[in-house]
N, CA, C and O of each residue as an XYZ file, in Angstrom:
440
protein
N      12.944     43.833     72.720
C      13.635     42.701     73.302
C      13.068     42.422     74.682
O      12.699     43.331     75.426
N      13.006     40.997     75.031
C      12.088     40.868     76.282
C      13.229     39.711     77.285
O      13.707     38.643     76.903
N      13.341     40.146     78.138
C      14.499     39.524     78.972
C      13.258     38.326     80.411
O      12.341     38.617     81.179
N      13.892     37.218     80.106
C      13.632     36.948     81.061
C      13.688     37.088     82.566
O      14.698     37.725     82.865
N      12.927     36.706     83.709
C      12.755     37.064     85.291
C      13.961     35.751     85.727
O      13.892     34.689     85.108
N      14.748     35.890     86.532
C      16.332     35.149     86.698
C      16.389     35.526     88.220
O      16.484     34.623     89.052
N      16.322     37.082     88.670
C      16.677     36.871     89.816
C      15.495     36.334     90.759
O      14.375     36.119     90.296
N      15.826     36.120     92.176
C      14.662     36.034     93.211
C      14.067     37.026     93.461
O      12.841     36.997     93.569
N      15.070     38.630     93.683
C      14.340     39.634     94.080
C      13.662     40.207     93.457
O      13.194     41.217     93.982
N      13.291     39.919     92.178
C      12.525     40.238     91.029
C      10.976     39.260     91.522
O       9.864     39.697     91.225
N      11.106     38.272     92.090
C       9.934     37.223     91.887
C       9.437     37.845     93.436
O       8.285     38.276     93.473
N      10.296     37.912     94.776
C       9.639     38.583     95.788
C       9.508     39.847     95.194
O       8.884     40.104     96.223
N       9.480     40.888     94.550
C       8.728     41.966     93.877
C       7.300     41.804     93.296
O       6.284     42.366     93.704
N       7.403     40.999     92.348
C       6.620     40.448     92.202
C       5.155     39.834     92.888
O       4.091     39.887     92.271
N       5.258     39.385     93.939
C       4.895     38.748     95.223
C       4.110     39.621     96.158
O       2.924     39.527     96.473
N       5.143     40.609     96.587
C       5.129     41.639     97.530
C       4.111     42.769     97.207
O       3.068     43.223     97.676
N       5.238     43.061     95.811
C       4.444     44.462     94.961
C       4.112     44.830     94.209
O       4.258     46.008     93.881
N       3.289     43.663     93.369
C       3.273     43.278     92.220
C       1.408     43.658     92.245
O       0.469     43.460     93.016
N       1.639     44.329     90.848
C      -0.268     44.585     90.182
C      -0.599     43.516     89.587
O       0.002     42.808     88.779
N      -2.108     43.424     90.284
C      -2.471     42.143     89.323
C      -3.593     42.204     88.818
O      -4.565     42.564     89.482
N      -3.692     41.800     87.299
C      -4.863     42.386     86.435
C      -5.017     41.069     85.791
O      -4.137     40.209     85.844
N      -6.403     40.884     85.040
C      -6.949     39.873     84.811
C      -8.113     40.126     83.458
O      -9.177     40.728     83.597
N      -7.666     39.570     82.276
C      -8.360     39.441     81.413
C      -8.463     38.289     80.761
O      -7.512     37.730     80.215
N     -10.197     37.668     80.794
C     -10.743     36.425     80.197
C      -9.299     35.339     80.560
O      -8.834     35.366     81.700
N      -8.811     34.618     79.720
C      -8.119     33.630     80.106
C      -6.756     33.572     80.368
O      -6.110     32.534     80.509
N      -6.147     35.202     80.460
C      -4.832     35.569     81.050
C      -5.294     36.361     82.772
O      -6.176     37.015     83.330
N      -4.074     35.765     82.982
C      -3.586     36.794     84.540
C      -2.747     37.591     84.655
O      -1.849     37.177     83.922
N      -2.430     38.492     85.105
C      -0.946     38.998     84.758
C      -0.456     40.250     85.975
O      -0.997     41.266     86.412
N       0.805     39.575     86.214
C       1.023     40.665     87.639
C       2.387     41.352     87.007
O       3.284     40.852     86.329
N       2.186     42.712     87.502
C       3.345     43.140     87.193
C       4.037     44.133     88.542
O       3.304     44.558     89.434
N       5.527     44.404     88.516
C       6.238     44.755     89.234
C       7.098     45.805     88.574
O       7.351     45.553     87.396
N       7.666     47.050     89.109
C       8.266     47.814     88.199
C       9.735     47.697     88.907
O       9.967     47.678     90.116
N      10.467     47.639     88.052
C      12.132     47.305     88.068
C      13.122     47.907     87.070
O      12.852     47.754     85.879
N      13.846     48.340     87.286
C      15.111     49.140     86.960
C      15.984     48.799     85.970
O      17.099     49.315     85.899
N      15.372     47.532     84.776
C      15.598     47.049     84.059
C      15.325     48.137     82.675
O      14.558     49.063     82.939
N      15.868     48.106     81.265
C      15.924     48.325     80.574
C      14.715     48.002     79.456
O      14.023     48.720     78.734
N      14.804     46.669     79.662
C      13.626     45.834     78.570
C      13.081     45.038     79.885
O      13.579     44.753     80.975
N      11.530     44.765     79.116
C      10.837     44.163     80.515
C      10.927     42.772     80.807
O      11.572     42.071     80.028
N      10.421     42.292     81.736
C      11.289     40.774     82.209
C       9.926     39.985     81.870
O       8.804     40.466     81.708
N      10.386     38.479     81.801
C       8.913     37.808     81.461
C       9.223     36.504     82.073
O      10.158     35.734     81.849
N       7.683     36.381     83.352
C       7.744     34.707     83.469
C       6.587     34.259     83.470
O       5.602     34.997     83.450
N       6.539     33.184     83.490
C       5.182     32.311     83.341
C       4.886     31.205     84.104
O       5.645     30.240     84.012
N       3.563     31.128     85.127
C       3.590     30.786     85.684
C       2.012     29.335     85.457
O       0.795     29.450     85.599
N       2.994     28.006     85.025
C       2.007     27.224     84.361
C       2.331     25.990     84.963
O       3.442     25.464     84.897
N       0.950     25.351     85.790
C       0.733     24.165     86.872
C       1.101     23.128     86.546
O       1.282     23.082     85.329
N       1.386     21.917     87.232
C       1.123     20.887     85.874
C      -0.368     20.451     85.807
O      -0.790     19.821     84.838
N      -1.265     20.850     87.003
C      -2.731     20.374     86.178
C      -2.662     21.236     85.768
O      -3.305     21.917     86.567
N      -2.139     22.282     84.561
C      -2.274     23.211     83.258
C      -2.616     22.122     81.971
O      -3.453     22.266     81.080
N      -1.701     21.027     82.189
C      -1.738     19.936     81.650
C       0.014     19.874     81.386
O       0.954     20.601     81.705
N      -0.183     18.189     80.388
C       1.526     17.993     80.134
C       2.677     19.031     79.942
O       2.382     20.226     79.935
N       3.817     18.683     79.805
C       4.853     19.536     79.636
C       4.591     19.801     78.170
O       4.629     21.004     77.909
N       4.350     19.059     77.205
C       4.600     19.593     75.645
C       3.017     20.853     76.144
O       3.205     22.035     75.858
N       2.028     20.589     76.634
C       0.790     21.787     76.503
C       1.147     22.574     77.522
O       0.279     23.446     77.455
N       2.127     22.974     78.795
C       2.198     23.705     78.924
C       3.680     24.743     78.266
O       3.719     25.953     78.486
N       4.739     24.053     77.509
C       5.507     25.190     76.683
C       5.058     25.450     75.469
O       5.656     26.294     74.802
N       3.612     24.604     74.795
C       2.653     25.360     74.006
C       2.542     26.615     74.185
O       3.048     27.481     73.471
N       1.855     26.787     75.178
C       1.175     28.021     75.872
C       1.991     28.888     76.142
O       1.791     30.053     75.798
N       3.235     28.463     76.907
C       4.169     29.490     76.896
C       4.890     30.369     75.745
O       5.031     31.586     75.621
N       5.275     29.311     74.984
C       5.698     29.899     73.536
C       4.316     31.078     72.802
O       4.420     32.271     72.517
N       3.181     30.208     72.686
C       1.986     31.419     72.210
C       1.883     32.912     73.327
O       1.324     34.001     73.198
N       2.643     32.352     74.317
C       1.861     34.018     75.173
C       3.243     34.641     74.934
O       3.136     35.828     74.627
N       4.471     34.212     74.980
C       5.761     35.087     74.515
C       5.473     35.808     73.455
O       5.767     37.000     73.368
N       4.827     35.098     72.488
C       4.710     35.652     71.264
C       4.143     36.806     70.858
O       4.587     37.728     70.174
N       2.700     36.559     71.573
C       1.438     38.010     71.728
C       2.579     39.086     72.396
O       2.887     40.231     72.063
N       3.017     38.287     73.381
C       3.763     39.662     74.051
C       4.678     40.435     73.548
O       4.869     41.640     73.710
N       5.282     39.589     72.869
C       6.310     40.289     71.814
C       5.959     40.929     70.977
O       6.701     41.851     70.640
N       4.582     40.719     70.213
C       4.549     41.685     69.431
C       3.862     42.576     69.664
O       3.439     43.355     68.809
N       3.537     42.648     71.297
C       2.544     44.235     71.622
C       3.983     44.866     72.074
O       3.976     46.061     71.777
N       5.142     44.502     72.652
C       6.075     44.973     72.797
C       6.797     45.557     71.824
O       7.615     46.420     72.143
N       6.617     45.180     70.431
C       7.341     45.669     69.351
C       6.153     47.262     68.946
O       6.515     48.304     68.398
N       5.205     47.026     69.286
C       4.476     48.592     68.889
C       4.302     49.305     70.262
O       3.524     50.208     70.571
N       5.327     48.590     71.071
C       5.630     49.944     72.163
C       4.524     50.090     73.201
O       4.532     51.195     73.743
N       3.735     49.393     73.543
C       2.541     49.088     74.172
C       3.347     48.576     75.654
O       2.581     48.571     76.618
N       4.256     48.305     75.847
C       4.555     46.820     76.797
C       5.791     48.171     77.565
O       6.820     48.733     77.189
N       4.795     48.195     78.950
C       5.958     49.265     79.944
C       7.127     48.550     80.630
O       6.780     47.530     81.225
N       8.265     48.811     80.678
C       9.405     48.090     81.454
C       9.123     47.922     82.409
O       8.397     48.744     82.967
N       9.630     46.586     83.175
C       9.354     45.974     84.468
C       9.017     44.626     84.391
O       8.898     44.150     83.262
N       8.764     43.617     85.767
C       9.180     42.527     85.533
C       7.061     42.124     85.341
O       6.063     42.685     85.792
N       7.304     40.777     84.360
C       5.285     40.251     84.294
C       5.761     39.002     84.735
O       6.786     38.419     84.380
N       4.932     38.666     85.522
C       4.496     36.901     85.509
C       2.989     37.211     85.295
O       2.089     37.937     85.719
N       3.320     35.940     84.112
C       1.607     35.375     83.508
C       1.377     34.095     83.576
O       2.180     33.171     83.450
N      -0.017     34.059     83.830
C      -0.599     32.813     84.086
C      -1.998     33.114     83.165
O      -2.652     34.119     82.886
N      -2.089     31.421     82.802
C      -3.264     31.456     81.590
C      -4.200     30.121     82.271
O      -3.828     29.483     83.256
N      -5.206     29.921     81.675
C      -6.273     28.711     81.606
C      -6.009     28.041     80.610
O      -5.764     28.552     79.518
N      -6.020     26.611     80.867
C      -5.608     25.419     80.209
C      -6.165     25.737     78.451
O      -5.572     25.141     77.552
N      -7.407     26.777     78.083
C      -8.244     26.930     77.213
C      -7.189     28.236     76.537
O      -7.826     29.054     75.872
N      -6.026     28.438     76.617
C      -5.642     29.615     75.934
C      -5.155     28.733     74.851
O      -5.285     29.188     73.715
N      -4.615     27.549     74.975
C      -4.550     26.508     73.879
C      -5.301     26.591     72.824
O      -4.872     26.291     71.710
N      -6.247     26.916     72.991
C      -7.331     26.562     71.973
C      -7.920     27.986     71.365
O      -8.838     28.003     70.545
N      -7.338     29.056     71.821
C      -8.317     30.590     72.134
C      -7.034     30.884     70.715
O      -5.872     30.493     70.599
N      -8.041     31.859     69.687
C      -7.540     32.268     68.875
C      -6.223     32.731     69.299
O      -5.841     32.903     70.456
N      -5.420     32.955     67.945
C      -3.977     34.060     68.377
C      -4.557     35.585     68.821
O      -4.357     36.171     69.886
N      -5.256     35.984     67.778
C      -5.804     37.141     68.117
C      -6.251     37.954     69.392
O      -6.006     39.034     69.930
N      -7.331     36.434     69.650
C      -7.821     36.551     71.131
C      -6.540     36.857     71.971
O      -6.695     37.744     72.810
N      -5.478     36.365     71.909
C      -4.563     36.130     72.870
C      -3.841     37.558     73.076
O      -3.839     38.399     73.974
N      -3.331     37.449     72.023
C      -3.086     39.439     71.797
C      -4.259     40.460     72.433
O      -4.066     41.423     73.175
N      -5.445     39.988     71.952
C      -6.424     41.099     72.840
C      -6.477     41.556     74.365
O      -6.545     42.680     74.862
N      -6.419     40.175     74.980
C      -6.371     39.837     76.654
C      -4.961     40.275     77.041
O      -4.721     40.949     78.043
N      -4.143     39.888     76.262
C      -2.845     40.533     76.657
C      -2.740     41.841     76.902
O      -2.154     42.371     77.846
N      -3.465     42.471     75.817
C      -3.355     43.919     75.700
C      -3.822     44.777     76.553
O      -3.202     45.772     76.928
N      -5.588     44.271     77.128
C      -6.272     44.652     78.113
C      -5.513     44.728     79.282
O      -5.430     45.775     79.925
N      -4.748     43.313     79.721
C      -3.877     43.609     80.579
C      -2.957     44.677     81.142
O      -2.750     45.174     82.249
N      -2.427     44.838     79.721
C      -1.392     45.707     80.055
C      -1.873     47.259     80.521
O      -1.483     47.903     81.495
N      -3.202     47.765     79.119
C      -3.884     48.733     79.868
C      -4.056     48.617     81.167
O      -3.191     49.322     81.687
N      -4.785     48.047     82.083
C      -5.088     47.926     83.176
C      -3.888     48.345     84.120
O      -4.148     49.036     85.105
N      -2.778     48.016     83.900
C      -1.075     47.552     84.697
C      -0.998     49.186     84.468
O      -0.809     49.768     85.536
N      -1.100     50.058     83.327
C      -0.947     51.330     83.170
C      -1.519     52.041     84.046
O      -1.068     52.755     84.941
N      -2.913     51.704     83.604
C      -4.017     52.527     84.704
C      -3.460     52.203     86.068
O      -3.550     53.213     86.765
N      -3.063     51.462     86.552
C      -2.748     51.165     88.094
C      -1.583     51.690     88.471
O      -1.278     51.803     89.659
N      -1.009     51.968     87.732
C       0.397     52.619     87.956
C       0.584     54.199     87.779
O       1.689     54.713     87.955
């Protein structure tokens, strides 16, 4: 289960003390927090493009995330992610891969 990021002091965490790792057309910072299940936001411009292409994107990166979270891959604490206008177009697969790298990385740093 993946809870969304709601409070502020979660986003100045974030901000402040937040890891930030970077694979091909994801970004991804993470913050560790006292939460149960990990928090998720997304952070998409409007030159990302329109509103229907950027809750595209959002909906596809919830998704990858969810299901690296369902095989236990995905450490508690709060993510903001940010993508390139081209994750639209980037396989599902791909998307899951970069995700994943991510998260390795967020491990290793922690």
């Amino acid at each position: 289960m993946i809870w969304r990021v709601t409070r502020r002091e979660t986003f100045l965490a974030l901000r402040k003390e937040g890891i930030k790792v970077r694979s091909g057309l994801v970004t991804m910072v993470f913050a560790p927090s006292e939460t149960q299940h990990p928090q998720l936001a997304f952070a998409l411009h409007r030159r990302f493009g329109n509103a229907v292409k950027r809750n595209r994107a959002r909906r596809r990166l919830k998704e990858a995330f969810t299901l690296l979270d369902s095989q236990n891959s995905v450490k508690t604490g709060a993510y903001l992610i940010s993508a390139s206008p081209k994750v639209l177009q980037a396989p599902f697969k791909e998307l899951i891969q970069q995700l994943s790298i991510c998260l390795q990385k967020v491990e290793n740093a922690t």
